[in-house]
Structure formats: structure tokens, C-alpha cells
N, C-alpha and C positions, 0 to 999 in steps of 0.2 A: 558322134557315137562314143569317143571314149569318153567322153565329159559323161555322158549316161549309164555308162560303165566303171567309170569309178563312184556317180552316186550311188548306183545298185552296191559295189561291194560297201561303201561306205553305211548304209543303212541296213546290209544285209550284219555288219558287225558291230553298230549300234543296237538291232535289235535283237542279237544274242548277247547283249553287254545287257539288256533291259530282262532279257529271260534269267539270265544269270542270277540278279540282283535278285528275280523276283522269288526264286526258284533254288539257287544252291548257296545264296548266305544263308534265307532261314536254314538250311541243312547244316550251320553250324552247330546250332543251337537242338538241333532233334535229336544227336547222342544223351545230351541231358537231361533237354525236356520228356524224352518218352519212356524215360527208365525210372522219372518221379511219377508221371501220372499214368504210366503202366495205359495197357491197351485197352482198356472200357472206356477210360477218359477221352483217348486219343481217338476211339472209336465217338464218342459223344462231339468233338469240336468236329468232327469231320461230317457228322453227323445233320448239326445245325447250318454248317454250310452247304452243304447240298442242296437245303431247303431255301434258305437268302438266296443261291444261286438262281434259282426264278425270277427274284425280284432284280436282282442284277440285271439280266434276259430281257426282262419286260422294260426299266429303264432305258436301257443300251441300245432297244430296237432295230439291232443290226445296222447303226449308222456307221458303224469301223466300217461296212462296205458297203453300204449304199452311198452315204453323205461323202466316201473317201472318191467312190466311182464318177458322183457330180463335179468335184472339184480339179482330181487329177489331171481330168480332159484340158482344161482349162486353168493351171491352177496361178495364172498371173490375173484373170479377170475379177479384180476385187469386187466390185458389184454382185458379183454372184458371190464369190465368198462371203460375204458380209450377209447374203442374204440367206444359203446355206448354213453358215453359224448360228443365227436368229432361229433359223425354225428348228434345227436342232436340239438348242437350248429351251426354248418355249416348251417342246413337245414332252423335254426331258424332264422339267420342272413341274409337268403335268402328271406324266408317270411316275415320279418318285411320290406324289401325294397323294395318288392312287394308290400306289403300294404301302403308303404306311398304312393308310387304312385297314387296308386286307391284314396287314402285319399284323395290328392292333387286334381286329377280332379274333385270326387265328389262333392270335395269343392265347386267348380265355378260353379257345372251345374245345382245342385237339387237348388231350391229356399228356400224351407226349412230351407239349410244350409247354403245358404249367410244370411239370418237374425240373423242367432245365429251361424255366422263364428268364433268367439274367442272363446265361449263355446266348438265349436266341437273342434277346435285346443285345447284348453287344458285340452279336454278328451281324447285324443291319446297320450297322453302324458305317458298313463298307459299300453301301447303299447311296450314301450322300454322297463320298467321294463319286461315284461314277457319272452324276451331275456335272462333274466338273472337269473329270478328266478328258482332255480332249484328242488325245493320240489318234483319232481320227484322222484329224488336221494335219497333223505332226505329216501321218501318214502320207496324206495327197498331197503335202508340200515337199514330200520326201527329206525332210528334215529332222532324222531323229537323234543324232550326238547328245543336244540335252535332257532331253527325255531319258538315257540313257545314265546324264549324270545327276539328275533328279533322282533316279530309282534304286542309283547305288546308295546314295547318301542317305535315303531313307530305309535303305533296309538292312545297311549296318546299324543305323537306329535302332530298328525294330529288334535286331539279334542281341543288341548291349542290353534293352532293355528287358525281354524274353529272360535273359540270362542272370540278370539283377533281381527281375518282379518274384519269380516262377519258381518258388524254393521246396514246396508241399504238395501234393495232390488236388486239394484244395484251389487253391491257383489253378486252375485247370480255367477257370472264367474268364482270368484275363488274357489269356491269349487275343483272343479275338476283339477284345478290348482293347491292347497295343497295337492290331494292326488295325481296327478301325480308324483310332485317330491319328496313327501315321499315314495310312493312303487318306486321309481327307486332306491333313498338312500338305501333302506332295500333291493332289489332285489342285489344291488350290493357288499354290505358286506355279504350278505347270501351266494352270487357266490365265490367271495374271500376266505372264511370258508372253504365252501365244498373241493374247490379247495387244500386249503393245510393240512386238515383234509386228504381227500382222497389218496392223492397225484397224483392229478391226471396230467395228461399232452396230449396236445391236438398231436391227431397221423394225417398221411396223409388220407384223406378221398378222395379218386376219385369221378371225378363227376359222373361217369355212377352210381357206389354205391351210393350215394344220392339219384340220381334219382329212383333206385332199390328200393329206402327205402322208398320215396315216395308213392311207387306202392305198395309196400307189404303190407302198415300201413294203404293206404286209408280207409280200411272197416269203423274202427276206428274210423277216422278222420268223414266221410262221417254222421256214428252215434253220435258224437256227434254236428253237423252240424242242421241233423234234430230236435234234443232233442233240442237245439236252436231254433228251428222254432218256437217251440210250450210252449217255454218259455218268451226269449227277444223277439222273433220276435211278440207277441200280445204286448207287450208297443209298440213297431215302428209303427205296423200297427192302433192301436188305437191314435198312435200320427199323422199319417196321416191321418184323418178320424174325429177325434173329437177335441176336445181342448186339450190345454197344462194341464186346470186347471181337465179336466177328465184325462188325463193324471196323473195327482197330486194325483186324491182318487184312482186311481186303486193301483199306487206304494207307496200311504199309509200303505194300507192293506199288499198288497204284501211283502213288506218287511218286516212289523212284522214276518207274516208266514216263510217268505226266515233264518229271523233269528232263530228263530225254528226246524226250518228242517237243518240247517249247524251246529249246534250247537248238535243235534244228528244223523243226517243222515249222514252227509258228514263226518265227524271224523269217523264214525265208518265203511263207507264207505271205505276210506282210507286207514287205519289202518288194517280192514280185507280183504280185495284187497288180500296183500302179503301173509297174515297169511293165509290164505284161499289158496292161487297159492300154498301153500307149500304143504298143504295136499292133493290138486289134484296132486301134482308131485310127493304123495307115490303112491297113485292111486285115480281113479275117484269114487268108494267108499268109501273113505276118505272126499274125498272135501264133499260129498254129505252128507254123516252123520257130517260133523261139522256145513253145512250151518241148516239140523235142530234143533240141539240144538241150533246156535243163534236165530233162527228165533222169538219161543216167546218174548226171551228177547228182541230184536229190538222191536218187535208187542208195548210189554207192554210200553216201555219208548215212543215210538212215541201215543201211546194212551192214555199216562198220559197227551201228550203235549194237546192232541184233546182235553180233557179234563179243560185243563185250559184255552185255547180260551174260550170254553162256557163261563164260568165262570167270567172271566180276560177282555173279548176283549172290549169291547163299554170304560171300564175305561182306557185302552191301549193306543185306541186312542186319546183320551180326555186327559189325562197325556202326550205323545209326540208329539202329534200333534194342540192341540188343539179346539177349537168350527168350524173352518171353514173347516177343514176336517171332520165334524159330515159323510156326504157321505161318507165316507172310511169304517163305520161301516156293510154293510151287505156283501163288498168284504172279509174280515175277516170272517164271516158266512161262505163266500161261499166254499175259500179256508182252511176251517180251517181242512179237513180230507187230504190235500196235504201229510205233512209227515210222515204220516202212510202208502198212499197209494205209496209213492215216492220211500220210504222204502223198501217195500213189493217186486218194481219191480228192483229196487238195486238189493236186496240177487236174484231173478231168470234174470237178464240181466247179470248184471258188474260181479257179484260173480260166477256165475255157468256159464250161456252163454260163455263169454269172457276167464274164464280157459280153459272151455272146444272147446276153440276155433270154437266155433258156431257165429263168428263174423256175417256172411254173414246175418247169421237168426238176430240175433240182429240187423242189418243195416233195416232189410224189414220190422220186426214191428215197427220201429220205426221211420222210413218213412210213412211207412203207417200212424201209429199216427198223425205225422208232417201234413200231406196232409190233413187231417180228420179236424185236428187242424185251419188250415189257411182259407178254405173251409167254415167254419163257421164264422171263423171271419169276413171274405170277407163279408156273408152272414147275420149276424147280427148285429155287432157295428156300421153299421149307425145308425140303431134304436135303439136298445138298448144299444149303448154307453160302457162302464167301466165293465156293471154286463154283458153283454153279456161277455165279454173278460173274466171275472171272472170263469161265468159257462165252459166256453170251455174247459181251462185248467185244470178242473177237470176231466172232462166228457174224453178229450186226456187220461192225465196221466193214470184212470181207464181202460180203452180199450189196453191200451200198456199192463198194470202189467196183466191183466186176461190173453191176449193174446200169453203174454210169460211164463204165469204158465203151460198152454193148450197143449204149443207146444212139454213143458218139459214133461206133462205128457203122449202125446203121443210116444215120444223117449224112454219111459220108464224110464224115470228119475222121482223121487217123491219129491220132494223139500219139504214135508210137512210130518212129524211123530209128532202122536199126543198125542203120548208117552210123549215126551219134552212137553205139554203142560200140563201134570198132574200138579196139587199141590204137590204130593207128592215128585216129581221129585228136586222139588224148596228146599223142608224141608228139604232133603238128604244135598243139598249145606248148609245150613243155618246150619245144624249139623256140616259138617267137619269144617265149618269158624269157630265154637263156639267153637268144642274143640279146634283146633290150636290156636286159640286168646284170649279163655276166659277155658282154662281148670278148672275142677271139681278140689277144693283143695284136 
């Protein structure tokens, strides 16, 4: 148990070492970049990726947790790994040439995209990379340190060269240009690794089994599709609909927030994915009393973060953005309860749903969400622009987590003992740390 226990911290601070990289170095580089290409531009790059963000979706086909779920059970059984890897790869090679296609026509027909045709060409560029990346693996071998030091080293890259290319307004195209063929570079040595780390080796895969694996995974794929809806798909839709430069304050904001929540959500997301699949596979009494003992502890780190938006956000923006994003200020307001609330529906969706193999129900509240979500956009960002977009996404995200608390609690599942949320519970930890690390002479 502690050997399991220092994996968990050890990958739980690998993959905030990986959020970091990916997430507050480019924020070195955004005091300068967004004061030369001013907010229509910054609205435009944020723009095209929203759109690539589909074909990402579609390549990806939620194996970070399907393919992470086959292997963690098991994850010393090389024969399945090797044959796990294989059909991952095969399927992914299939949808990245699917997607260029679609890429391709979309190009010519939307008008949208012929005005800022090079932008979208070299935002697909981060398309190839995901072919390759394999942090899935990483994942269910629970092995992410170099993952970790792959993604710092490439994104000090990305900030040196951001900061070198990116002199004029103009330059606005290569952004997405430097970070396309930095994540293919880093997607490609991380494949290589894995590859002879593992020792893996690619087995025959039939096509009818492909196809089988398609079918089986859809739920999956289909939920993380909609949780897209009601994500990137409000930047698309408010880029349709209003300007580039309200485009600009909404993904002002946004992104701060986004860095926040990946920086504890998704690491610890990740990380307890497996560790969590493990204890539902002594039994489903297991999974259920681990997910309540993290639950405060996720609550309170994500509520520290709430906490310091208050406090933190207007000088935020003002510090990396500067005076002409001052409008990015009450998008920060709005989303500043996201990753508490994001959190929240994590531990009862990914963590409890998806072990317990409740995919289908996962897929329906969070379509339902998705539809709830678009619905209003549709309905209000002609008029109210950015903050409508803003409030949606809050008001989604809350109606999914309560919905999938409700459903657990009628199954009879309690995701919430409020035992673990004593003080006293906390002082008991804080005692065994102190003698182990600080014994009484």
C-alpha cells in the first residue's frame, strides 16, 4: 500500500509538472504576445483551435480512458499491451486520414476559413502529433516523470521561440505553427521511449477487430464529444456570431481559469483514473470509500484556487494581458467556480461512472448538458456576446455534476461520507506525517 501511495503522489506531481509545462510557461510569453497582436488576433488563434479541437476528439477517441482502463487492470501482461498499442495505433492512423480529408474540404467551402486559410492549416498541424502521443500508456503504466521532462523541455522551446518569431501583428500565424511542430517533435521521441521502454511491438490487427473496437469504445468517445460541445464548441459558436476581438476576452479569461483547473484537476484526474480502477477491481466497495476520502481533499485545493481568482483576477489580467483586454475581467468572475465544480463532476463521472462501467449513463447526462449548453448559446450570444458564453458554461458544467451525483445516489451509491470531512480526520494525517518526518527526540 505505500509503494501505491507513493506512485499516486509521484504521478499526481509529474502530472502537474506536465500541466505546468503545458499551461504557465506559454504564459510567459502572453504579456508580449497579446499586447502585439491585440485581441481580434488572439481572438482568431483561439478561434481556429476550437475548430482543430474536433479533429483532435475524433483522433483521440477517448483512449486516454478507455485503452488506459484495458491496460491498468493488468498492466504487466505484455500480450495485451502489445495488442492494446496496435489497435490503438491502427485506428488512430485511420482517423487522422479521415480527418485530413474533412480538414481539406472544409477548407474551400466555409468562408470563415478561407480568410484565415494558413492559420487553420497550421493549427492541424497538432493533429499529427496526437497520432503519436502516447500518454495513455504512460498513464496505465503509471509512469509519468518523463513525460513530464519531455514537455518541460519542449515548451521552454516553444516560449524561446514565440518570443524570437512573434515581433508584428502579422506573426499572428505562426503561433500555431511553432506549437504544431514542437508537440509533433515531443509526440515523437515520447513514442520512440515508450516504444523501447516497453518493448513493445506492433501485432496483426484485423480490420473487422478495429472496426469491433470502434463499436465497443463509442460511449466514450461519443462523451467526450459532447463535454466538447459545451466546452470549445462555445469559442466556435461565439466566433461565428460575434467578433474575433469578443472572441479575444472570452479566451482571455478562459484560459487563465483552463490553467487552473489542469493544473489540479486534470493531473489529479489522471493519476487517479488508474489508482482508483484499481480499487474498484478488488471490489466496488473499495473504489467507493477511496473516492470519499479524496473527495475533500480535491474540494479544498480546488477551493483554495476559487479563492484566489477573487482575490488575484483583475491584476491577472492586467499583468498578462494587458489594459485592452480590461473586458476579460468579469469572464474570470464568471468562471471562477469552474474548477471546483469540474472537479466535483470528475470524482462522480470519470472516477466512479466509467469504473463502474455506467458509460451509457455518462454519455446521456452529458449530452443532455451538451444540448442544454448550445441551446442557449444559440439563444443568447447574439446579445449578450462573450458573458452570455461565459454564464452558459457554468450553469452546463453545474446541471451535469448535480445530475450525476443524483443518479449515483439513487443506485445506491454515496459518493459523499462526511466523516472524511472532519478536522479531526485531517490532524490524524498531520500526526503520522510528524512522527515519521519529525520524531519526538
Amino acid at each position: 500500500m505505500n509503494v501505491e501511495k507513493k506512485n499516486l503522489t509521484r504521478n499526481v506531481l509529474s502530472l502537474s509538472a506536465v500541466q505546468i509545462a503545458n499551461n504557465v510557461l506559454p504564459l510567459l510569453s502572453v504579456p508580449v504576445i497579446s499586447r502585439i497582436i491585440g485581441p481580434d488576433k488572439f481572438g482568431s488563434i483561439n478561434f481556429a483551435a476550437s475548430f482543430i479541437g474536433y479533429f483532435v476528439l475524433l483522433i483521440g477517441y477517448g483512449f486516454d480512458l478507455s485503452a488506459t482502463r484495458k491496460i491498468a487492470r493488468d498492466p504487466f501482461n505484455v500480450e495485451n499491451r502489445n495488442q492494446v498499442f496496435s489497435e490503438v495505433f491502427y485506428i488512430q492512423s485511420i482517423l487522422l486520414l479521415i480527418s485530413g480529408l474533412i480538414f481539406t474540404w472544409l477548407l474551400y467551402t466555409i468562408p470563415q476559413f478561407k480568410v484565415e486559410s494558413l492559420l487553420m492549416l497550421f493549427s492541424f498541424l497538432i493533429c499529427i502529433s496526437t497520432l503519436f502521443t502516447q500518454n495513455w500508456l504512460f498513464l496505465a503504466m503509471q509512469d509519468m516523470p518523463k513525460v513530464a521532462f519531455f514537455n518541460l523541455v519542449t515548451k521552454l522551446l516553444f516560449t524561446v521561440f514565440i518570443l524570437l518569431l512573434i515581433k508584428q501583428k502579422d506573426d499572428y500565424v505562426l503561433q500555431p505553427l511553432i506549437i504544431g511542430c514542437i508537440q509533433i517533435v515531443v509526440s515523437l521521441a515520447s513514442f520512440a521511449w515508450a516504444f523501447k521502454k516497453y518493448k513493445l511491438k506492433f501485432v496483426k490487427v484485423p480490420i473487422v477487430a478495429t472496426l469491433k473496437l470502434l463499436w465497443t469504445e463509442r460511449m466514450i468517445f461519443f462523451s467526450l464529444v459532447v463535454v466538447n460541445l459545451f466546452t470549445s464548441t462555445n469559442v466556435f459558436i461565439l466566433g461565428l456570431y460575434q467578433s474575433p476581438t469578443q472572441v479575444g476576452y472570452f479566451t482571455a479569461g478562459q484560459k487563465l481559469i483552463i490553467i487552473i483547473q489542469t493544473i489540479l484537476t486534470t493531473p489529479l484526474s489522471q493519476a487517479l483514473y488508474p489508482y482508483i480502477g484499481q480499487a474498484f477491481g478488488v471490489s466496488k466497495e473499495a473504489g467507493i470509500k477511496m473516492v470519499q476520502k479524496l473527495l475533500p481533499v480535491v474540494l479544498m485545493l480546488t477551493g483554495a484556487a476559487v479563492l484566489a481568482i477573487i482575490l488575484l483576477g483583475p491584476y491577472l489580467i492586467r499583468l498578462f494581458y494587458g489594459e485592452k483586454f480590461y473586458p476579460a475581467i468579469p469572464v474570470l468572475y464568471i468562471l471562477m467556480f469552474l474548477p471546483l465544480i469540474i472537479c466535483f463532476s470528475n470524482l462522480m463521472g470519470i472516477q466512479i461512472m466509467l469504473n463502474l462501467k455506467m458509460d451509457k449513463i455518462f454519455f446521456r447526462i452529458t449530452a443532455c448538458g451538451a444540448a442544454i449548453s448550445i441551446l442557449l448559446n444559440l439563444l443568447m450570444i447574439k446579445k449578450w456576446g462573450y458573458l452570455a458564453t461565459s454564464f452558459n458554461w457554468v450553469l452546463t458544467e453545474f446541471i451535469i455534476a448535480i445530475t450525476m451525483f443524483l443518479v449515483l445516489k439513487r443506485k445506491d451509491i454515496h459518493p459523499i461520507d462526511l466523516q472524511y470531512f472532519k478536522l479531526s480526520i485531517y490532524k490524524k494525517y498531520y500526526q503520522a506525517i510528524k512522527l515519521k518526518y519529525w520524531p519526538s527526540p
